[in-house]
C-alpha positions as CSV (number, residue, x, y, z in Angstrom):
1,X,0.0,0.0,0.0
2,X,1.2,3.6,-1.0
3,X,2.1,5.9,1.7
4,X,-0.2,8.7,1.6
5,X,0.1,12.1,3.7
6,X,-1.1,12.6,7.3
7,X,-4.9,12.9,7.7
8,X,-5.5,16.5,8.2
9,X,-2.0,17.7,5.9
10,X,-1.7,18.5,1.9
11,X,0.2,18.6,-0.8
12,X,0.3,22.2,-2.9
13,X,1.3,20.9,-6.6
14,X,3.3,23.1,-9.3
15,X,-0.4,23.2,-10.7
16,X,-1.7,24.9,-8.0
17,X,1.2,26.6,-6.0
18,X,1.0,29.9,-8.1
19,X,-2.6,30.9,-6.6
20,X,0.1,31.0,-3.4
21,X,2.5,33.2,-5.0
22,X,-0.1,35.7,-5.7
23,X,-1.7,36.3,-2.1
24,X,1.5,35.9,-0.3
25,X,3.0,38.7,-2.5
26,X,0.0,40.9,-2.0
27,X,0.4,40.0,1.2
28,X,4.1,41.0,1.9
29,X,3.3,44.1,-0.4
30,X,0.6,45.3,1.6
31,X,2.7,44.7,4.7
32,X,5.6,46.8,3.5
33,X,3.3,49.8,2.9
34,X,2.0,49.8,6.2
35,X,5.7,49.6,7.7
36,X,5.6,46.4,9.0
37,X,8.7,44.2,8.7
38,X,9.1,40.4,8.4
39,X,9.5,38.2,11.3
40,X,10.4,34.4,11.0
41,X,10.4,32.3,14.7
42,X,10.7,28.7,14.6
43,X,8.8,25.2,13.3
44,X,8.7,24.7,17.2
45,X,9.1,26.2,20.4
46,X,9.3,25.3,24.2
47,X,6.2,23.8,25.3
48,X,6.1,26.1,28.2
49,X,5.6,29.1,26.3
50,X,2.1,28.5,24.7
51,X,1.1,26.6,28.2
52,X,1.8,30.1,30.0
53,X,1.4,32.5,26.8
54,X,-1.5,31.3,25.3
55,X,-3.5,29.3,28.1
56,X,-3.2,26.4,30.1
57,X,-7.4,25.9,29.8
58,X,-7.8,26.7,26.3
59,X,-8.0,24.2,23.8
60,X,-5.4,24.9,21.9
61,X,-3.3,23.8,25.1
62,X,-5.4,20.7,26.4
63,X,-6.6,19.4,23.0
64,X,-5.0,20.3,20.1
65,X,-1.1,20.7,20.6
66,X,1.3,18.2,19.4
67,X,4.0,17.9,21.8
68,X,7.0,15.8,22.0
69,X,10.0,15.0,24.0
70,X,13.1,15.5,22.0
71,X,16.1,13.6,22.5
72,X,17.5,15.8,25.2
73,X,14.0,15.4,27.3
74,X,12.6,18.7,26.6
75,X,9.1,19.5,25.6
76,X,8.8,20.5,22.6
77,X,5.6,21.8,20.5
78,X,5.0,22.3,16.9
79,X,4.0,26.0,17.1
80,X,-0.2,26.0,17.3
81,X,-0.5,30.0,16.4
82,X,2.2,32.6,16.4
83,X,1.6,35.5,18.5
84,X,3.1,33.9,21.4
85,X,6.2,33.2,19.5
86,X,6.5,36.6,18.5
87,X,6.0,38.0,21.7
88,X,9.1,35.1,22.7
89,X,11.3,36.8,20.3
90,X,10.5,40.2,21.5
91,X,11.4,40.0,24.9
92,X,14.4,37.6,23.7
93,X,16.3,40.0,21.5
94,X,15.3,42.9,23.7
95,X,13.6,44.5,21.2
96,X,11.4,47.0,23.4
97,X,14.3,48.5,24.5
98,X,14.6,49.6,20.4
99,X,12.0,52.6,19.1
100,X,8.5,51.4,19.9
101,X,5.8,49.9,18.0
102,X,7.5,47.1,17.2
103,X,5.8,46.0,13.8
104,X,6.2,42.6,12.7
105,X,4.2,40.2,9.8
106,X,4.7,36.5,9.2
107,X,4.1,33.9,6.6
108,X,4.5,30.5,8.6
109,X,2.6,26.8,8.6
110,X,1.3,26.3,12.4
111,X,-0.1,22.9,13.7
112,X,-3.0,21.9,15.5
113,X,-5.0,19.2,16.0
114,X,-7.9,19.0,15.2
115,X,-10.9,17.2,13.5
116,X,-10.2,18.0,9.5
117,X,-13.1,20.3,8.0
118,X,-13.1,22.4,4.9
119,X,-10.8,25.3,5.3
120,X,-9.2,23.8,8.7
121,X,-6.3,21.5,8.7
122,X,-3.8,20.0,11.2
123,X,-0.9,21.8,9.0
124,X,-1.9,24.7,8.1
125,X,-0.3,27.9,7.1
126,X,-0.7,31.4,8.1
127,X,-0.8,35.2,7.8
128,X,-0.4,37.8,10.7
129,X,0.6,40.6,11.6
130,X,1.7,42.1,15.2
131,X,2.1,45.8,16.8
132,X,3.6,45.3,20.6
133,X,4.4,48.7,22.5
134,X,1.3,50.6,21.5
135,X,-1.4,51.0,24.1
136,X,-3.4,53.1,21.9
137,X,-6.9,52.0,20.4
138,X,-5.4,53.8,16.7
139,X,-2.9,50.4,16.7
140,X,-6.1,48.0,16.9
141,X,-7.7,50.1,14.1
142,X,-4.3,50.0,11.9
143,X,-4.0,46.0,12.3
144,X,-8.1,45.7,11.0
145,X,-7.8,48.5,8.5
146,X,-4.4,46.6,6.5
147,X,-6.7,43.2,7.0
148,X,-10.0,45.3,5.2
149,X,-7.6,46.4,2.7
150,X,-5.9,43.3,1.9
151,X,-9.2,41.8,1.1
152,X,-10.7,44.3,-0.6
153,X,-7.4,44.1,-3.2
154,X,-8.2,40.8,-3.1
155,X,-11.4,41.4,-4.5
156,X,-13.4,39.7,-1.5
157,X,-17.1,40.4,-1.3
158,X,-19.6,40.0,1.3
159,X,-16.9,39.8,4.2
160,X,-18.7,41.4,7.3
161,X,-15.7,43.3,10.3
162,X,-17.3,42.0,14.1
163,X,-15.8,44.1,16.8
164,X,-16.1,43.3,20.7
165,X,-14.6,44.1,24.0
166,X,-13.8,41.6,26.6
167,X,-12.5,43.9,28.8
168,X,-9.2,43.6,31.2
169,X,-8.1,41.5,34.1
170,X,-9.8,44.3,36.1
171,X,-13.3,43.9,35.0
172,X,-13.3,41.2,34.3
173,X,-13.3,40.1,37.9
174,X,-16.7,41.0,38.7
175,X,-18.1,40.1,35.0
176,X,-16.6,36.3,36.2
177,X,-18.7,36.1,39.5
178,X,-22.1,37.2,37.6
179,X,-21.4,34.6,34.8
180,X,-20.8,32.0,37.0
181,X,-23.8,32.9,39.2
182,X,-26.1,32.4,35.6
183,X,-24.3,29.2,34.5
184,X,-24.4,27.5,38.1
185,X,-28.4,26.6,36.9
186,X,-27.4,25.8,33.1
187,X,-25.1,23.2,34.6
188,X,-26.7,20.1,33.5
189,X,-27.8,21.6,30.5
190,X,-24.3,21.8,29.1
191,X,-21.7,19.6,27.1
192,X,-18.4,18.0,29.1
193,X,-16.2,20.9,28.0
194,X,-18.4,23.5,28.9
195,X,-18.6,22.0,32.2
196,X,-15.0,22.1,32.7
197,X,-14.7,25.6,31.4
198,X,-17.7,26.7,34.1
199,X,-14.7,26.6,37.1
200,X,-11.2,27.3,34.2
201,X,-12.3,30.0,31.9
202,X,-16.6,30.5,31.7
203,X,-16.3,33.0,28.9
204,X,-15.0,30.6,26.4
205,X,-18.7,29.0,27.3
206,X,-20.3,31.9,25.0
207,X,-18.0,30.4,22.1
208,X,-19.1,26.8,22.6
209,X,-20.3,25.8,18.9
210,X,-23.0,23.2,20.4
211,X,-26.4,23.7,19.7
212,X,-27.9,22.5,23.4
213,X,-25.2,24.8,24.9
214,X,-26.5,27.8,22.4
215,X,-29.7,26.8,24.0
216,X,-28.8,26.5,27.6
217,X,-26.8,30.0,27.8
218,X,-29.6,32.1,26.3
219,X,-29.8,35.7,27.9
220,X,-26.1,35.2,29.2
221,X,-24.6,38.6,30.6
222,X,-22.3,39.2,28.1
223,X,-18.5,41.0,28.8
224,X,-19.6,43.9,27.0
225,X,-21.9,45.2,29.1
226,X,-19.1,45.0,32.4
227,X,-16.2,46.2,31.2
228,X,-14.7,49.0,33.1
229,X,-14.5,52.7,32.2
230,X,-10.7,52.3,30.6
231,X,-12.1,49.9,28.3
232,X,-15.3,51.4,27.4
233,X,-12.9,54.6,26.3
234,X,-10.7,52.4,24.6
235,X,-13.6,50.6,22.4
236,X,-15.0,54.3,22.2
237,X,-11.6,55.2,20.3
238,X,-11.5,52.3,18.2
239,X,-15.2,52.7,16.4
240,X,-14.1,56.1,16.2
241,X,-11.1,55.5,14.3
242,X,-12.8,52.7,12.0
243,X,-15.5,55.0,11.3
244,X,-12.9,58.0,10.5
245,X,-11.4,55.3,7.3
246,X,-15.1,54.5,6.5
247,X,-15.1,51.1,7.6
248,X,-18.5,49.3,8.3
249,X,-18.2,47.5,11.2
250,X,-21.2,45.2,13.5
251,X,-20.7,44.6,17.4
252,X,-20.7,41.7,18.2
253,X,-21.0,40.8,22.0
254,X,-20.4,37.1,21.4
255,X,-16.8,37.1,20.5
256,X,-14.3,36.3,22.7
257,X,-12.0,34.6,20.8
258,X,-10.3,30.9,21.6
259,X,-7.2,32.2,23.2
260,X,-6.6,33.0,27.3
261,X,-4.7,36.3,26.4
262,X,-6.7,38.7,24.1
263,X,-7.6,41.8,26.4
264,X,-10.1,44.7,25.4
265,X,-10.2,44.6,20.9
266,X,-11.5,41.1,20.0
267,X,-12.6,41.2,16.0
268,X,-13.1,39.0,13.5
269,X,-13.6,39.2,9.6
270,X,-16.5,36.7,8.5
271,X,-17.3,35.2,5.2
272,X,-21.1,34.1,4.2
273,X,-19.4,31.7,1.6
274,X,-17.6,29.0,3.1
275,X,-20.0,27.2,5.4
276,X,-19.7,27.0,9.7
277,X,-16.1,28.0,8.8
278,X,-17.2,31.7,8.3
279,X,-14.4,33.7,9.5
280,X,-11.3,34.4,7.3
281,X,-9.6,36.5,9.9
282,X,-9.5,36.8,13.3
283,X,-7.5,38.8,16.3
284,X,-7.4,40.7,19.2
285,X,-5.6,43.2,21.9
286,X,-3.0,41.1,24.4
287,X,-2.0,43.2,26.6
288,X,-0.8,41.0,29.5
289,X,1.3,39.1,27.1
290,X,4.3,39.9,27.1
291,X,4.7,40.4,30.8
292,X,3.1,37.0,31.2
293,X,6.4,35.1,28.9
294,X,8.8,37.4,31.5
295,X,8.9,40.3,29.3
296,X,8.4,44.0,30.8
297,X,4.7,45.1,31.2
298,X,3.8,45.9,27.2
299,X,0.8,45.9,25.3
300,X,0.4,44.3,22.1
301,X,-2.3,44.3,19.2
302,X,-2.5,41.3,16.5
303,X,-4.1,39.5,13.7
304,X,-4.0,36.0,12.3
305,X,-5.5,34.5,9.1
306,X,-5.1,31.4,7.4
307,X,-4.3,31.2,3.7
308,X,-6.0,27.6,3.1
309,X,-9.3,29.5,4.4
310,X,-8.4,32.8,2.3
311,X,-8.0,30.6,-0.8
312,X,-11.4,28.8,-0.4
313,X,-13.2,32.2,0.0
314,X,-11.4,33.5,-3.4
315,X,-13.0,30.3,-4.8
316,X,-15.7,30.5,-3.5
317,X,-16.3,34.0,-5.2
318,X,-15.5,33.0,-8.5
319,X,-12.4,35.2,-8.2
320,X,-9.7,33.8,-10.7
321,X,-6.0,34.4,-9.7
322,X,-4.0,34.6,-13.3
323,X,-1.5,32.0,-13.6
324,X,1.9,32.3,-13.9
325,X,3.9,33.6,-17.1
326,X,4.6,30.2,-18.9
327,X,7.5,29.0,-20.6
328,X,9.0,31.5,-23.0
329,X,11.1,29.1,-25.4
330,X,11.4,25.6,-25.6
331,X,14.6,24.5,-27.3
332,X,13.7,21.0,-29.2
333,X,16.3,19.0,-30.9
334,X,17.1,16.1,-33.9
335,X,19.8,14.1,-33.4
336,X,22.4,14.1,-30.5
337,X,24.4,16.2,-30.8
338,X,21.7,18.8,-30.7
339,X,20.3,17.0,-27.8
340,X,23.2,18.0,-26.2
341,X,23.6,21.0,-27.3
342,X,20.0,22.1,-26.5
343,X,20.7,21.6,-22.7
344,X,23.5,24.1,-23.1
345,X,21.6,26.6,-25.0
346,X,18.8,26.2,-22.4
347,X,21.0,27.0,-19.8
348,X,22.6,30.1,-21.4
349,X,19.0,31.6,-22.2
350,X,18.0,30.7,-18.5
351,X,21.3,32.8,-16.9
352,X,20.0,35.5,-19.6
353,X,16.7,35.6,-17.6
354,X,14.6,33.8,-20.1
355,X,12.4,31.1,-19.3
356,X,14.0,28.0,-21.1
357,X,13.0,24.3,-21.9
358,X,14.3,21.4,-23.5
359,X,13.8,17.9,-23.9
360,X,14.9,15.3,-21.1
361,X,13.3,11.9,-22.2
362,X,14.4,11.1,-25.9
363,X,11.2,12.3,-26.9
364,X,10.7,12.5,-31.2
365,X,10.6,15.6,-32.7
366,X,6.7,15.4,-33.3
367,X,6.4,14.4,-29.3
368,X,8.9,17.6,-27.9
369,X,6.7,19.9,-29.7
370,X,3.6,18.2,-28.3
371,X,4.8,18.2,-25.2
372,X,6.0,22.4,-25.6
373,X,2.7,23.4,-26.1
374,X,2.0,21.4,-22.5
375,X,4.1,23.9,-21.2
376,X,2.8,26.9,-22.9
377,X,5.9,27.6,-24.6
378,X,5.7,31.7,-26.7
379,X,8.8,30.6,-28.9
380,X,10.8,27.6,-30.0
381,X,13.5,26.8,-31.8
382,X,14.5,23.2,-33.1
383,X,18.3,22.8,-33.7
384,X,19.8,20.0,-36.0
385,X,22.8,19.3,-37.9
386,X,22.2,22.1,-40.4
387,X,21.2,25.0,-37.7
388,X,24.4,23.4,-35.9
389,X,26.8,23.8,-38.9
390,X,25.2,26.9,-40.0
391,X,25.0,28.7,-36.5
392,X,21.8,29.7,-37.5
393,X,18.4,29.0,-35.9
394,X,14.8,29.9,-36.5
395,X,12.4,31.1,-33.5
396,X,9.0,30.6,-34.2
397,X,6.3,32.0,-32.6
398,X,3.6,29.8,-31.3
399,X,1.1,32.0,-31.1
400,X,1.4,33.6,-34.7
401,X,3.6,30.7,-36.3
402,X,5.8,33.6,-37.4
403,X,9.6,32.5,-37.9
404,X,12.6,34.6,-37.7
405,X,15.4,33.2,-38.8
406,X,18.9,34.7,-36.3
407,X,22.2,33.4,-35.5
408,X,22.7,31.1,-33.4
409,X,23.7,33.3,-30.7
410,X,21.9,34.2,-27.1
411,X,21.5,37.5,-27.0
412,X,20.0,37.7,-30.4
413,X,17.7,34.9,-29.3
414,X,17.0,36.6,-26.3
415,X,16.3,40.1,-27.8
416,X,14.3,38.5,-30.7
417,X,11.9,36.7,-27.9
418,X,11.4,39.9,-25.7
419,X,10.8,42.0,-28.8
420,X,8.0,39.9,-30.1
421,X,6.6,39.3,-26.6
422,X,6.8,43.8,-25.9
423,X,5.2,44.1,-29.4
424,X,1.7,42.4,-28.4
């Protein structure tokens, strides 16, 4: 039996792998323009840092890490997300002791495990972006306004921006005794994790997906309507700024997001076309962060989105990424000597910068020229005992079947190619 890939992983063929090019460089492009600079941080990380950065009672943590003990008997975690990571390096290379915000974006797989769905993997891969140092609600506005604006290049439609607060440390001390006091009746009502989150973390309770828990927590008081006055200010400043860049934007009370350390900003950007898995984009305010992973007391604003998700939504929407430039000249050949002299051609044209191809499997004239047009080859040229002893060569374009007949050289091959191709 064939060994196939992991349940939950796949492959991204030459086929396919140029709809990746094209987000991930409007991605970095749209990064650049906002100032934020490229951060890479490893496959994996110590297993102690998402257990105190992200949450020992969240999912992520309990359920869905995969962990290991390498050989020196350390844990070790395949990174689930990559905020805490981030936040790692930060305080690691001292970097709030350089000109704050820190701006930082990634493009980085993340692994998680978890029950494989359309649009959720267990290797995945993802955008984000991070501001740390900034305490101020126009940071939170910045990180949703590059994510509206990536999309909107994009092309997306129908994407709806779902803004929350859930408040500090502060308020949410007396938010927890009221929700506790309304779930201590709903008890029964609810599913084995939500029971478990009732005494760990009752909030995430609001974000359970199962229907009878939907059902049970009707009329729950909701973080919103707690938080203190530093927060309300804070969320105050953020519609404020949304609305000063026109952005639409819906409250929505409900969010809270699956991670212990988001503080005050919660949003998320939803999708009607791809199913229960709605949301494209998701992220949050962490103030208590950085300070928690031993860093100084620093606040910290973030988004995350994965590209597997993004790429169904495109497809969803009909919205065709344009392929890759093809092959501009496929060298075929009669004979052997030109056989082997088409592999040296190829390579000169490819140093030149043009896209080159030639034959590898003994193929017959007939069946390279086939297989050129496979490869969407502009131009080609066939060389042969009389091109060879003539040193001359005729480059045909496909599209026309115009010939031009030039000396066997590369930089007339070269400039005949890009002079056809700058002509259309």
């Amino acid at each position: 039996m064939a060994i196939q890939a992991p349940r939950g992983t796949r492959d991204v063929l030459p086929g396919q792998v140029y709809k990746w090019h094209y987000v991930e460089s409007m991605y970095r492009q749209i990064c650049r323009e906002f100032g934020f600079g490229e951060i890479r941080t490893p496959i994996f990380e110590d297993t102690e840092l998402f257990v105190r950065g992200v949450g020992e009672t969240t999912d992520v943590v309990q359920k869905e890490m995969y962990t290991f003990e390498d050989k020196g008997g350390r844990s070790i975690t395949l990174k689930p997300e990559v905020t805490a990571p981030v936040v790692r390096a930060f305080i690691e290379h001292k970097l709030y002791a350089d000109t704050q915000p820190f701006k930082a974006y990634y493009i980085t797989p993340c692994f998680r495990y978890e029950r494989p769905q359309s649009g959720r993997l267990r290797a995945f891969h993802q955008f984000g972006i991070e501001i740390i140092g900034s305490p101020y609600a126009s940071a939170d506005a910045e990180v949703i306004s590059l994510a509206m604006l990536f999309f909107e290049r994009l092309g997306l439609k129908n994407l709806e921006l779902r803004i929350n607060s859930v408040g500090c440390p502060k308020c949410r001390k007396e938010y927890g005794k009221r929700l506790r006091d309304f779930l201590a009746q709903k008890l029964p009502q609810l599913c084995e994790t939500c029971k478990t989150r009732y005494n760990t973390n009752p909030m995430r309770i609001i974000d359970c997906k199962e229907e009878k828990c939907q059902k049970a927590i009707e009329g729950i008081p909701l973080m919103i309507d707690y938080i203190c006055q530093e927060c309300r200010d804070h969320f105050e400043n953020l519609k404020e700024h949304l609305e000063g860049m026109g952005m639409v934007y819906t409250i929505d009370p409900a969010i809270v997001r699956g991670l212990d350390y988001y503080t005050k900003t919660a949003f998320e950007i939803v999708s009607r076309d791809i199913g229960s898995q709605g949301t494209v984009c998701g992220g949050g305010r962490y103030d208590g962060l950085v300070e928690e992973c031993g860093g100084p007391d620093t606040p910290g604003i973030g988004f995350g989105l994965g590209i597997e998700r993004l790429l169904l939504t495109l497809e969803s929407q009909g919205i065709e990424i344009e392929k890759e430039e093809d092959t501009d000249l496929f060298v075929a050949s009669i004979g052997c000597e030109a056989a082997k002299m088409s592999l040296s051609i190829a390579y000169k044209l490819r140093a030149a910068g043009v896209k080159a191809e030639c034959d590898h499997m003994g193929r017959s004239l007939r069946a390279q020229m086939k297989y050129s047009d496979k490869l969407g080859a502009k131009f080609t040229i066939v060389l042969g005992d009389q091109e060879l002893s003539q040193e001359m060569v005729a480059v045909k374009n496909m599209a026309s079947g115009e010939e031009t007949k030039v000396e066997l050289d590369i930089q007339t091959i070269k400039n005949t190619i890009m002079t056809e191709k700058g002509s259309k």
